[in-house]
C-alpha positions, -999 to +999 in steps of 0.1 A: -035-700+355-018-668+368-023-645+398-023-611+379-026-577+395-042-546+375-036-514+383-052-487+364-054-450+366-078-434+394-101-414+386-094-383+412-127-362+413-120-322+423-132-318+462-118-353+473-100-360+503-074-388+503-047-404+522-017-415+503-001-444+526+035-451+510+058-432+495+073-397+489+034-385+485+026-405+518+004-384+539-034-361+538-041-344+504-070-325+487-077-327+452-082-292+436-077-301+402-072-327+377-069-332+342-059-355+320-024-352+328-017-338+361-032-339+391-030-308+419-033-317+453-033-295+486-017-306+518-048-293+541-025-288+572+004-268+556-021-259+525+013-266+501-001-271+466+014-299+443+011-305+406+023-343+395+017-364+368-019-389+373-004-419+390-023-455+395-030-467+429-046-497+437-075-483+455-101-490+485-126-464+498-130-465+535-154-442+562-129-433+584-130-415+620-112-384+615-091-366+586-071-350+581-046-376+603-032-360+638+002-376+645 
């Protein structure tokens, strides 16, 4: 037997909020587009706009308190 981990693309939906933990994309983001390429996001304190490439997350949905984050 082997401990295996999948990763597989997620399925960002137009309208969600998410929180990127890690990483040069680490931080509050709003999804304003996808297709099946890209994926746009808005940064909904400086409202920057980014287009990258889908990436794969391993994923968990959590209620959470208050968002976007306050540092």
């Amino acid at each position: 037997m082997h401990k295996v981990t999948f990763f597989r693309p997620y399925p960002f939906q137009v309208g969600q909020k998410i929180t990127i933990q890690g990483g040069p994309r680490r931080g509050d983001w709003e999804v304003i587009g996808v297709d099946d390429k890209k994926v746009r996001l808005r940064c909904p304190v400086s409202f920057r706009e980014f287009d990258w490439t889908v990436f794969c997350y391993l994923v968990e949905d959590q209620e959470i308190p208050q968002w976007p984050h306050r540092e």
